[in-house]
C-alpha positions as a printed NumPy array, in Angstrom:
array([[  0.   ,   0.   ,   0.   ],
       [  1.287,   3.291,  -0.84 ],
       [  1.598,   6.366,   1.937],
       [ -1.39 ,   7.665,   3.098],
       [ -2.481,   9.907,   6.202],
       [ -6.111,   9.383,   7.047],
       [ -8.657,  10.803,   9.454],
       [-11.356,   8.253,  10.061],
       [-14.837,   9.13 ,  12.149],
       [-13.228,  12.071,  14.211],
       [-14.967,  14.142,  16.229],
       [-12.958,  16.321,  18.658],
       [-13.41 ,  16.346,  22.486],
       [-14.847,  19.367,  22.962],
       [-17.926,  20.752,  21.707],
       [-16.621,  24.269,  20.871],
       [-14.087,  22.233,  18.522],
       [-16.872,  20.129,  16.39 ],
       [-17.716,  20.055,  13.108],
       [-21.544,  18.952,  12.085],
       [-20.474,  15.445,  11.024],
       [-17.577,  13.016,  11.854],
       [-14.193,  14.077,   9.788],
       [-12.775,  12.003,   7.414],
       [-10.   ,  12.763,   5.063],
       [ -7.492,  11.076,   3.126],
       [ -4.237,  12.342,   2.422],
       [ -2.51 ,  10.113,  -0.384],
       [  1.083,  10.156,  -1.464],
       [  1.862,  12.884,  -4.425],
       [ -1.239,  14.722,  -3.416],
       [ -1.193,  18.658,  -2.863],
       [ -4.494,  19.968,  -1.326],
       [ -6.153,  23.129,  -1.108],
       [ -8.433,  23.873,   1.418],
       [-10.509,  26.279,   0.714],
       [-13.606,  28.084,   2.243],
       [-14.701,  31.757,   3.258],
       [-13.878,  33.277,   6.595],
       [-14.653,  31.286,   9.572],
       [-15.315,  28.511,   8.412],
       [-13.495,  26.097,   9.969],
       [-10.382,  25.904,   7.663],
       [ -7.771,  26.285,  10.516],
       [ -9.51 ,  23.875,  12.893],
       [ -9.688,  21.513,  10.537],
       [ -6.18 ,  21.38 ,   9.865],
       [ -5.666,  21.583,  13.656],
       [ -7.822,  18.339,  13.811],
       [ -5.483,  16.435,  11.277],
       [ -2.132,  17.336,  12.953],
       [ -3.663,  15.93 ,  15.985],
       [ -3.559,  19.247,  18.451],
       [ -6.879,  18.935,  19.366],
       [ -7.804,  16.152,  21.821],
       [-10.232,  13.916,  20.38 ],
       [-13.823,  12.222,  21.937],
       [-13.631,   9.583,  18.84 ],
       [-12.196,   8.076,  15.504],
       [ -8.769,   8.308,  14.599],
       [ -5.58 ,   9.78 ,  12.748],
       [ -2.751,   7.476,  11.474],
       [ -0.212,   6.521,   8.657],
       [ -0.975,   4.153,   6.622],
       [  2.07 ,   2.099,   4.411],
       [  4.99 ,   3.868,   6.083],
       [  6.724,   3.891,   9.144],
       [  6.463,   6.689,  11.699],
       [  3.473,   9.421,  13.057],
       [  1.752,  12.47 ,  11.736],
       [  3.338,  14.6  ,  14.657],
       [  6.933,  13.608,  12.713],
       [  5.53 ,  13.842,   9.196],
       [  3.241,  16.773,   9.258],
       [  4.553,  20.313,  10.141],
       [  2.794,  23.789,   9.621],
       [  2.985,  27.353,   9.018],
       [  0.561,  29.725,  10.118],
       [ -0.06 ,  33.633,  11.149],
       [ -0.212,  32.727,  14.74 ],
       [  3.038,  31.008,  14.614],
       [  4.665,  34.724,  14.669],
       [  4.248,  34.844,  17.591],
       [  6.593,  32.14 ,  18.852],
       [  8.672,  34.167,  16.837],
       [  8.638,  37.579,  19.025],
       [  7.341,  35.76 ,  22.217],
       [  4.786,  38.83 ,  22.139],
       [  4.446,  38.839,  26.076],
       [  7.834,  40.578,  26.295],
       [  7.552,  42.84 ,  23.191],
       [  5.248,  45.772,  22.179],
       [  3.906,  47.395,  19.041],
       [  6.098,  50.788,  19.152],
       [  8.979,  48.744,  20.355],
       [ 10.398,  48.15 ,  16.683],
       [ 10.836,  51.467,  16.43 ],
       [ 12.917,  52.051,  19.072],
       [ 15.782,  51.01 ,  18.816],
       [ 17.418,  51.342,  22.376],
       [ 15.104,  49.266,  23.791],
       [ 15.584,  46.048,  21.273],
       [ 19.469,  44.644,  22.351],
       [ 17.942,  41.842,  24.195],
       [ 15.593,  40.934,  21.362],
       [ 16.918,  38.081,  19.091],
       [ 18.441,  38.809,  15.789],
       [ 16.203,  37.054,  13.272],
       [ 19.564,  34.85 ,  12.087],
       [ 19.36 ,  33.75 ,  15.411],
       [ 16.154,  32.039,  14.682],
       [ 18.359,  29.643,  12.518],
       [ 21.845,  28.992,  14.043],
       [ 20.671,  25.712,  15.304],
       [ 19.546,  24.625,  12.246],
       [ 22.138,  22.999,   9.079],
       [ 24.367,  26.092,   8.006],
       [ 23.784,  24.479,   4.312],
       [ 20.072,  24.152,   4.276],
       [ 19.707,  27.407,   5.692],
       [ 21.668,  28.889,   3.244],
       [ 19.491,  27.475,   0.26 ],
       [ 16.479,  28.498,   1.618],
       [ 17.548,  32.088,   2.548],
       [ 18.938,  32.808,  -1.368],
       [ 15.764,  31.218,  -2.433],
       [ 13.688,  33.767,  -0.387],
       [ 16.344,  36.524,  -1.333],
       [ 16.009,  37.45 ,   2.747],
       [ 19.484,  37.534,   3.259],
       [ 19.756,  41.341,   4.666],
       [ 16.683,  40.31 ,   7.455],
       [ 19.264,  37.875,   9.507],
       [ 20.616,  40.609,  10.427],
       [ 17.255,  42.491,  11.702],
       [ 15.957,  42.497,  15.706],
       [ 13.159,  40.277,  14.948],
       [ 10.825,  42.768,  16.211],
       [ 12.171,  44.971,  13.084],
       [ 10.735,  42.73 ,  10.517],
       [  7.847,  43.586,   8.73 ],
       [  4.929,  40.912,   8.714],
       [  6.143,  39.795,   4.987],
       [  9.746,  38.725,   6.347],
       [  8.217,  37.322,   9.399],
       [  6.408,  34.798,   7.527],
       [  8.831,  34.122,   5.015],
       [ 10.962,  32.91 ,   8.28 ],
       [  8.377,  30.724,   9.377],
       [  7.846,  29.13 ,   5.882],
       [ 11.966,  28.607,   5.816],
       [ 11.872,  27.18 ,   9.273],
       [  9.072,  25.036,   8.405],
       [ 11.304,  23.503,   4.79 ],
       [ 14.281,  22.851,   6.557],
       [ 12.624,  20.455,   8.603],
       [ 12.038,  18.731,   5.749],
       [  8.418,  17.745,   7.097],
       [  6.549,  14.531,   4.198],
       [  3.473,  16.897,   4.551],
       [  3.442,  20.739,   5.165],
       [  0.001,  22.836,   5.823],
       [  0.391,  26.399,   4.745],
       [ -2.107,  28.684,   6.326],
       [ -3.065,  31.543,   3.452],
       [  0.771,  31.816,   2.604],
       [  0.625,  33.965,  -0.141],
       [ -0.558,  37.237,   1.971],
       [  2.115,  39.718,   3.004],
       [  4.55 ,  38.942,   0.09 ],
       [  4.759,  41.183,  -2.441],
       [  3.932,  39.758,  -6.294],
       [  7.604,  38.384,  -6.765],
       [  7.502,  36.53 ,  -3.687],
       [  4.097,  34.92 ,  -4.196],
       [  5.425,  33.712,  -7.398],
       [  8.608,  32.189,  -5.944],
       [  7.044,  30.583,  -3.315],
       [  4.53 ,  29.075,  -5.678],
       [  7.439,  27.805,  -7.54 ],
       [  9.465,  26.275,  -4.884],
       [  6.644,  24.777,  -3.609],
       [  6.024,  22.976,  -7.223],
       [  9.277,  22.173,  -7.613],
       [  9.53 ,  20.293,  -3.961],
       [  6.846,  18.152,  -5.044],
       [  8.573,  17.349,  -7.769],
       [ 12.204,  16.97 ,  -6.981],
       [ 11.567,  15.576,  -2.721],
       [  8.107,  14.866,  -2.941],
       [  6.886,  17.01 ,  -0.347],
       [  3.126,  17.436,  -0.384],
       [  1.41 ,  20.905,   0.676],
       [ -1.381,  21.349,   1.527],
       [ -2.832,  25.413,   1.293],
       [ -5.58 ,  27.047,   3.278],
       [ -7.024,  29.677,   1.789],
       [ -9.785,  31.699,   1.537],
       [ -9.886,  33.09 ,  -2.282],
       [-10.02 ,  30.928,  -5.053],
       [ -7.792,  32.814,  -7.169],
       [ -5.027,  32.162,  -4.713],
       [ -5.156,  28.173,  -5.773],
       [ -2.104,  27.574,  -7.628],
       [ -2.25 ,  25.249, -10.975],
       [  0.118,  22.7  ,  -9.058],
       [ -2.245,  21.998,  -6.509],
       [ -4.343,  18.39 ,  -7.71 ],
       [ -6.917,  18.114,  -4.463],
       [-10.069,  20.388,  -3.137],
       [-11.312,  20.261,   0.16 ],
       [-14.066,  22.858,   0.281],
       [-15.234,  23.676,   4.115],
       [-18.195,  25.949,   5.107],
       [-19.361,  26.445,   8.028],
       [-18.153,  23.373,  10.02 ],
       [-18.869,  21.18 ,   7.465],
       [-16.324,  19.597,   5.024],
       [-17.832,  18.753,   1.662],
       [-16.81 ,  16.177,  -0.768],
       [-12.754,  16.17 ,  -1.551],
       [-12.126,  16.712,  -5.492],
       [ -9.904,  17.38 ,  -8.456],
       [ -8.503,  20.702,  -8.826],
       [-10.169,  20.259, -12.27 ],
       [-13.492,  19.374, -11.099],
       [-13.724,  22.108,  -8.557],
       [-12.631,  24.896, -11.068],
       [-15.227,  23.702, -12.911],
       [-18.258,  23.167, -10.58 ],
       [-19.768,  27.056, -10.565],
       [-22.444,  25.889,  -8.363],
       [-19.884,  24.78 ,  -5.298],
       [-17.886,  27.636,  -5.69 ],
       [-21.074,  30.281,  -5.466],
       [-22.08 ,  28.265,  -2.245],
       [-18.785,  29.177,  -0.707],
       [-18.327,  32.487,  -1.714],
       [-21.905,  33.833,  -2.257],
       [-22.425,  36.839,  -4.655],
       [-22.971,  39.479,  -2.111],
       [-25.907,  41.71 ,  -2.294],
       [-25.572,  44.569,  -4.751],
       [-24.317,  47.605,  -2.465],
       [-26.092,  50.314,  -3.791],
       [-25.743,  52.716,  -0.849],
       [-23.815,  52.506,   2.538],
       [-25.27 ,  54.777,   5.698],
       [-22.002,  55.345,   7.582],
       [-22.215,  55.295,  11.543],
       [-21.4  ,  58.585,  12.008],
       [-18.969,  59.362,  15.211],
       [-20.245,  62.026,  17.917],
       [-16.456,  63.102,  17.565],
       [-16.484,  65.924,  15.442],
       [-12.75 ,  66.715,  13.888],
       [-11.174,  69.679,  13.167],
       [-10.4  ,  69.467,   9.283],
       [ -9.671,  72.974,   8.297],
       [ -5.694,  72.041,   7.231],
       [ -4.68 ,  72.33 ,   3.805],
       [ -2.23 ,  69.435,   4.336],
       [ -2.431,  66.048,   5.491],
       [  1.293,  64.825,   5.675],
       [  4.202,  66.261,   3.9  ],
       [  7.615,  64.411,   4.136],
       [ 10.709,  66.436,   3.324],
       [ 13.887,  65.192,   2.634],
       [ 13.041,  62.211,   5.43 ],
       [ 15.808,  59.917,   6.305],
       [ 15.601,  56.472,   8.564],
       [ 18.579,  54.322,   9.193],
       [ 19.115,  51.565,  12.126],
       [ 23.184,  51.64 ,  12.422],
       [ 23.999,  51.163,   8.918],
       [ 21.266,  50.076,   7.196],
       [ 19.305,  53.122,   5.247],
       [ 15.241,  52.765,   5.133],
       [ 14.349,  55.744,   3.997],
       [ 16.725,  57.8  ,   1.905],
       [ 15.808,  61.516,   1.429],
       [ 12.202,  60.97 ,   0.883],
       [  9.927,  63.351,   0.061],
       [  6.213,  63.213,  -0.023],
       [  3.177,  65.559,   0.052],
       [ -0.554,  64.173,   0.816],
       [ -2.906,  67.064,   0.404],
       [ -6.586,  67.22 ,   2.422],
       [ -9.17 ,  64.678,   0.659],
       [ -6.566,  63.461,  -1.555],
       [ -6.447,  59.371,  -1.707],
       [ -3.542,  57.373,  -2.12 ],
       [ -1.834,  53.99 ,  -2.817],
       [  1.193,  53.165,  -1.573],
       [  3.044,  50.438,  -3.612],
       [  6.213,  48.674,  -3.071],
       [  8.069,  45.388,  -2.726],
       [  8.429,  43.098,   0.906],
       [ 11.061,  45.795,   2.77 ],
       [ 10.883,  48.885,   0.665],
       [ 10.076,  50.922,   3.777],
       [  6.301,  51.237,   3.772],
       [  5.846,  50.067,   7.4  ],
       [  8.659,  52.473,   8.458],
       [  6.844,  55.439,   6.457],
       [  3.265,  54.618,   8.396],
       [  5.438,  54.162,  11.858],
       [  6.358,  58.245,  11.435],
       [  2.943,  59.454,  10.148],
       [  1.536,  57.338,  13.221],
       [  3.454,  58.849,  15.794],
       [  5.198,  55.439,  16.535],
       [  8.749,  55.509,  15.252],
       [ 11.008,  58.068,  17.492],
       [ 12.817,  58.85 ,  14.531],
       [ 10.223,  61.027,  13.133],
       [ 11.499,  63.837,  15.953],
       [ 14.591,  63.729,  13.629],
       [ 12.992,  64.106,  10.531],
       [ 10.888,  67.225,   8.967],
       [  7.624,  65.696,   9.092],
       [  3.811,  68.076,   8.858],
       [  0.793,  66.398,   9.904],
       [ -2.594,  68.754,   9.959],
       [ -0.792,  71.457,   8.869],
       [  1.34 ,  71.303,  11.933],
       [  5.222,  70.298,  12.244],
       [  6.025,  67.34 ,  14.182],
       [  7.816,  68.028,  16.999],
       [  5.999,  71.23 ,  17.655],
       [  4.228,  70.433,  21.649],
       [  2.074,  67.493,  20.14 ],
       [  1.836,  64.355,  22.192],
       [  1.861,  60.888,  20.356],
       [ -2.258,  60.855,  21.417],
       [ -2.407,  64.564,  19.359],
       [ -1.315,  62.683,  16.098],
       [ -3.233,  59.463,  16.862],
       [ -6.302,  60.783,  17.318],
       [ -7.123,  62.597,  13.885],
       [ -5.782,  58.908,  12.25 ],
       [ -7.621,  55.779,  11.369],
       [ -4.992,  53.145,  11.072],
       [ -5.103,  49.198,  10.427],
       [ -2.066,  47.355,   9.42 ],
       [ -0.761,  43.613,   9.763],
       [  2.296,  44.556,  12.452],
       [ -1.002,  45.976,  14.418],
       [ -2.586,  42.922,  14.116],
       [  0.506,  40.931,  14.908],
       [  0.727,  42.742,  18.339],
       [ -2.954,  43.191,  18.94 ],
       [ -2.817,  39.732,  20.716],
       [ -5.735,  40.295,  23.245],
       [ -8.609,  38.187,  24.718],
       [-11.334,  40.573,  25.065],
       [-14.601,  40.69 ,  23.543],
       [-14.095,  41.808,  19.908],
       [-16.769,  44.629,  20.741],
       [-13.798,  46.144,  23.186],
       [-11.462,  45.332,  20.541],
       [-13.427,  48.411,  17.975],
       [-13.924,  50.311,  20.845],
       [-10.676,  50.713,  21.727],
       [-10.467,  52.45 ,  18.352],
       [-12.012,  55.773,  20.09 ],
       [ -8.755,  55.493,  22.747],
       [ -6.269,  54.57 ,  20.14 ],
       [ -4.782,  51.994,  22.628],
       [ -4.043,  48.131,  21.914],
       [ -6.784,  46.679,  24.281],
       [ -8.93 ,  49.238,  25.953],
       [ -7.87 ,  50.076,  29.59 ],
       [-10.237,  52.876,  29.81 ],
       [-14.116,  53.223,  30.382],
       [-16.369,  53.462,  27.276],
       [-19.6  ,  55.187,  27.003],
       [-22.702,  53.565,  25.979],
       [-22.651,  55.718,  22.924],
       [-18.885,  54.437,  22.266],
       [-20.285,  50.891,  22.48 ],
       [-23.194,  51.623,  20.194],
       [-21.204,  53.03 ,  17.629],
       [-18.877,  50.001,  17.499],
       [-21.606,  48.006,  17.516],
       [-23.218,  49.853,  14.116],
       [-19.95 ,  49.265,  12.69 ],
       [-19.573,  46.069,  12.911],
       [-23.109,  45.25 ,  11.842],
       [-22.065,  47.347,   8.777],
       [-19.135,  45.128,   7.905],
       [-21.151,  41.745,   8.56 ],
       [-19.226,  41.168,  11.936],
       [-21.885,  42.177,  14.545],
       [-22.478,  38.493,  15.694],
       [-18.666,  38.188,  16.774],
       [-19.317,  40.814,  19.172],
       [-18.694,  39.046,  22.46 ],
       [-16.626,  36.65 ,  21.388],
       [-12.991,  36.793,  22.42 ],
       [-10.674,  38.599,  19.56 ],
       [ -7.486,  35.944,  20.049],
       [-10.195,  32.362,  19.347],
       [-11.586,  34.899,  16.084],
       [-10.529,  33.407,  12.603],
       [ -7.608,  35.62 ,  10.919],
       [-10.176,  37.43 ,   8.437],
       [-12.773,  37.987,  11.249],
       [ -9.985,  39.892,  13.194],
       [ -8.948,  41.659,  10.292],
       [-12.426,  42.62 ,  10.325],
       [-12.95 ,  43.374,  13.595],
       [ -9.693,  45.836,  13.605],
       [-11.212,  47.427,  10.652],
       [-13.99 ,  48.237,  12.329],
       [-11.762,  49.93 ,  14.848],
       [-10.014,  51.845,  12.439],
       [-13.164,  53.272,  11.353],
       [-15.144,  53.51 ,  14.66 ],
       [-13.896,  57.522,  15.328],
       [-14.783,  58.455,  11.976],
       [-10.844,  59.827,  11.54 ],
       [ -9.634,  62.82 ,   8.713],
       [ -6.84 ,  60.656,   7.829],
       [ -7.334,  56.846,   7.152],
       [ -4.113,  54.439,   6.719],
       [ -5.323,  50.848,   5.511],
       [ -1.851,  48.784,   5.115],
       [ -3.119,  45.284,   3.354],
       [ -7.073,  45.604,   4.581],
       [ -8.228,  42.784,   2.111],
       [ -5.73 ,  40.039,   3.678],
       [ -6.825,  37.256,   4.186],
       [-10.598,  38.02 ,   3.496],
       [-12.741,  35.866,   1.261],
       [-14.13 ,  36.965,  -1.762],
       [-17.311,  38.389,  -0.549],
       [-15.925,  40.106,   2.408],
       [-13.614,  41.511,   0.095],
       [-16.341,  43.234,  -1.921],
       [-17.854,  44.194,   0.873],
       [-14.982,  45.822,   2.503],
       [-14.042,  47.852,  -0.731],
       [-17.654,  49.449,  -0.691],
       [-17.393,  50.555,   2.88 ],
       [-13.8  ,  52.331,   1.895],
       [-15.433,  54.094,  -1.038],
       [-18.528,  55.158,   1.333],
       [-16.032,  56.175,   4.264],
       [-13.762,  58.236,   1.298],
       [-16.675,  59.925,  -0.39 ],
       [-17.435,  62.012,   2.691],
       [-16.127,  65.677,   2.542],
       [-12.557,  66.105,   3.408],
       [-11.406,  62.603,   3.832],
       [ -7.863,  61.701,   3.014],
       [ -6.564,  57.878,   2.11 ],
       [ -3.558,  56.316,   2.067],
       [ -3.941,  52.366,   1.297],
       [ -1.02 ,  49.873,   1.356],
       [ -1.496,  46.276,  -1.259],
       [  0.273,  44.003,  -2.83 ],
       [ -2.846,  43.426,  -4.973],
       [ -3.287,  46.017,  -7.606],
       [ -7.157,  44.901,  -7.826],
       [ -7.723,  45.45 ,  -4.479],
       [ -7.082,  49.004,  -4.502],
       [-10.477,  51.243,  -3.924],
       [-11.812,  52.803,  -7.152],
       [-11.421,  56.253,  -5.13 ],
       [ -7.292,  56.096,  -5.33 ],
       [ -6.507,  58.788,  -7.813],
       [ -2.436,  59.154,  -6.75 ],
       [  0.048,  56.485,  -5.897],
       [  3.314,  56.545,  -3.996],
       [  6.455,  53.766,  -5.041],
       [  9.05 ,  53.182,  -2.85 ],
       [ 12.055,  51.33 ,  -3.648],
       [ 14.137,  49.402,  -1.394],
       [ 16.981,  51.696,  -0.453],
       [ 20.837,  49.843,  -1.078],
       [ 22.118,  47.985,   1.99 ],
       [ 24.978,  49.196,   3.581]])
C-alpha cells in the first residue's frame, strides 16, 4: 500500500471544537491539497484536527504504508506562529521602532543557528532574505516574518506541510517564488502541501486536491479540475454578495477639526538603524481629501513610512515631518497625532494579541490603545456596535478577539479603524486574508467612508485589484541599497 495519512470518524473532544459530522480525510502520497472556504469557516480547525492538536472524543488519525506518526511527518505554518517568533508577552507594538530598547531581542539569524548552516543557506537565497538575519526580529515587517516561518518550516524537511493563506504579506515576486518552490519540492523531494485559503484565485495550478469547508462542514474532496469547474460549489462558498447600492455610515459624535490644507508632507526624510538606510531623502506631500496607494516590494520601507505618520517611530522627531498642517515636533503628544488617524495594518494585528470581547477590541479604536484600559460610554459601544453590523461582523461581538478566525480579526480591527470616523485613514493590506465576498464588501465601505467631505486615504497592497476605485495618486518606494 502506498503512503497515506487518514482521518477516520473524528470528532474532537470538545464541543466548541466540532464540526456537524464526523471528519474524514485522506491524504494520499503525491497529493497537494487546497483547502478552501470563506472566513470562519473552519479551515484552521480543521487542519488543527489532522495534525492531531486537538484532543479527540472519537475516531482516529494514522499513517498508513509507512513507518512513523503524523506529529513527525506533518509540520505547519501559520499567522499565529509569529508569535513564537517575538514571544509577544515581552515585546510591544512601538517597540520596533525604538531602537534602544531592542538589544535583548533576538536577531532574526538567530532564529536559525541551530539549524544545518547548508540548508539554511538554500532556503535564505531562495527567499532573497538575506539582509533580514541581520534584523531584531521585532524589526521585521509581517512579509519577512512569515517568510521565516515558511523557511523554518522547509528545513525540517516535514513529508506533509500545511500552509495557512501563505501567499498574503509577500509582495507579487515573492508569491510567485514561493509558488514555484513549492512545485518544484513536489517534484524533486516529494513534499506534499497542503494550502488554506480563503480566495479561489489564490489556488495555484500545481495543486491536484479540493477540500471545500463551510461552516463546520467539510464537503466532498475533489480534483482541482473538477472544482474549477463546478460554478455551483464555488457560489455556495463564496456567495455573490448583495448589490451595495448605498452605505449609511455610523457617524462618530467626535467631530474633527479638518480645516488644514495638508495632510502629511515628508521632506527630505531619512531612517537608518546603524547602517542600514530605510528611507533615503524621501519626500512626499498628501494634500486634504486626496487618496492614495502606496506600492512597493516586501522591505521597501512602507511600514517604516506609516510608523512616522503614526506617531510610533522616534525617529520622526529627527525628521521634517507636517501632519494637519502642523510640524512634528511642535508640543504634540503621540495621542495629538493618533487621534485625527484611522490606522489598520498587519504589524497591528501581529501585536494586537488580546482576549477581550471583539466589541472592546473596535472600541478601543475611540482610545487609540491596543486593548482598551479605559471606560467606554454607551454611545462608544453603540457606535462600534453599528460598525460592525455594517461590515457583517456584529455576531462576533462578544466573542474573544485571540479564538476569532484571521479574516474575522482583520475585520474586527477594521472596524476599529473606522469607529472615530478619523480625517486621515491608513489601511496597510485591509483585504488580507478576506474571502471573496468580504472583500467586496470591505471595498464598498472604503469608497462610502472616502466619499465624505474632506477625507484623506492612504492604502497599502500588494494586490493592484484590491485598490479602492477612489485612489486617484500612488506613492512607489524602492528598497533603499544595503549598507
Amino acid at each position: 500500500m502506498t503512503f497515506q495519512i487518514q482521518m477516520k470518524n473524528v470528532i474532537p473532544l470538545f464541543e466548541e471544537f466540532q464540526f456537524h459530522h464526523p471528519l474524514n480525510w485522506i491524504v494520499r502520497d503525491g497529493e497537494n491539497w487546497a483547502i478552501i472556504g470563506p472566513n470562519g469557516a473552519g479551515k484552521t480547525l480543521m487542519t488543527d484536527i489532522f495534525q492531531g492538536r486537538i484532543a479527540r472524543k472519537e475516531g482516529t488519525i494514522e499513517v498508513v504504508g509507512e513507518s512513523g506518526d503524523v506529529y513527525g511527518m506533518v509540520k505547519s505554518m501559520e499567522f499565529r506562529d509569529i508569535y513564537s517568533l517575538m514571544d509577544c508577552r515581552n515585546v510591544y507594538y512601538q517597540q520596533r521602532w525604538n531602537a534602544s530598547e531592542i538589544d535583548n531581542v533576538p536577531l532574526a539569524g538567530d532564529f536559525f543557528s541551530a539549524l544545518p548552516v547548508d540548508k539554511v543557506a538554500q532556503y535564505i537565497d531562495l527567499f532573497g532574505v538575506s539582509d533580514s538575519l541581520s534584523k531584531r526580529i521585532v524589526s521585521l515587517s509581517s512579509g519577512e516574518l512569515r517568510k521565516l516561518l515558511i523557511i523554518r518550516s522547509l528545513i525540517d524537511e516535514p513529508k506533509v506541510l500545511i500552509l495557512d493563506n501563505p501567499f498574503i504579506g509577500l509582495d507579487a515576486l515573492s508569491r510567485e517564488s514561493l509558488s514555484k518552490m513549492l512545485c518544484q519540492l513536489s517534484k524533486v523531494k516529494g513534499l506534499q502541501t497542503i494550502l488554506v485559503l480563503s480566495d479561489i484565485k489564490d489556488i495555484p495550478e500545481w495543486i491536484n486536491q479540493v477540500l471545500p469547508v463551510c461552516d463546520k462542514s467539510c464537503g466532498t474532496p475533489m480534483s482541482r479540475e473538477m472544482f474549477m469547474k463546478n460554478r455551483a460549489l464555488q457560489e455556495y462558498l463564496f456567495p455573490e454578495t448583495e448589490e451595495i447600492q448605498s452605505i449609511c455610515l455610523p457617524f462618530s459624535e467626535i467631530l474633527f477639526d479638518t480645516h488644514f490644507e495638508v495632510a502629511l508632507r515628508m521632506e527630505s526624510v531619512c531612517v537608518r538603524y546603524g547602517t542600514t538606510i530605510i528611507l533615503d531623502h524621501l519626500n512626499w506631500e498628501v494634500k486634504r481629501g486626496e487618496k492614495w496607494a502606496l506600492l512597493g516590494e516586501n522591505g521597501s520601507g512602507k511600514s517604516t513610512l506609516l510608523s512616522l505618520v503614526c506617531g510610533d517611530n522616534p525617529q520622526a522627531y529627527a525628521n521634517k515631518i507636517t501632519l494637519f498642517d502642523r510640524l512634528r515636533g511642535t508640543g504634540e503628544s503621540i495621542w495629538d497625532i493618533k487621534r485625527k488617524i484611522g490606522y489598520l495594518s498587519p504589524d497591528l494585528h501581529t501585536y494586537y494579541l488580546k482576549d477581550i470581547p471583539a466589541l472592546r477590541v473596535v472600541v478601543s479604536g475611540f482610545y487609540d490603545s491596543v486593548g482598551l484600559f479605559e471606560n467606554s460610554s454607551e454611545g462608544q459601544r453603540e457606535k462600534a456596535y453599528e460598525w460592525m453590523k455594517l461590515l457583517h461582523i456584529d455576531h462576533l461581538a462578544d466573542k474573544s478577539f485571540v479564538k476569532l478566525s484571521f479574516g474575522e480579526q482583520r475585520l474586527i480591527l477594521l472596524a476599529r479603524a473606522l469607529v472615530k470616523n478619523p480625517p486621515l485613514l491608513i489601511l496597510d493590506e485591509p483585504l488580507h486574508g478576506l474571502d471573496a465576498g468580504k472583500k467586496k464588501r470591505v471595498k464598498a465601505v472604503i469608497e462610502a467612508f472616502c466619499n465624505q467631505p474632506d477625507k484623506t486615504l492612504i492604502y497599502v497592497t500588494h494586490y493592484k485589484d484590491e485598490i479602492p476605485d477612489c485612489v486617484t495618486r500612488y506613492k512607489i518606494l524602492e528598497k533603499t541599497k544595503r549598507n
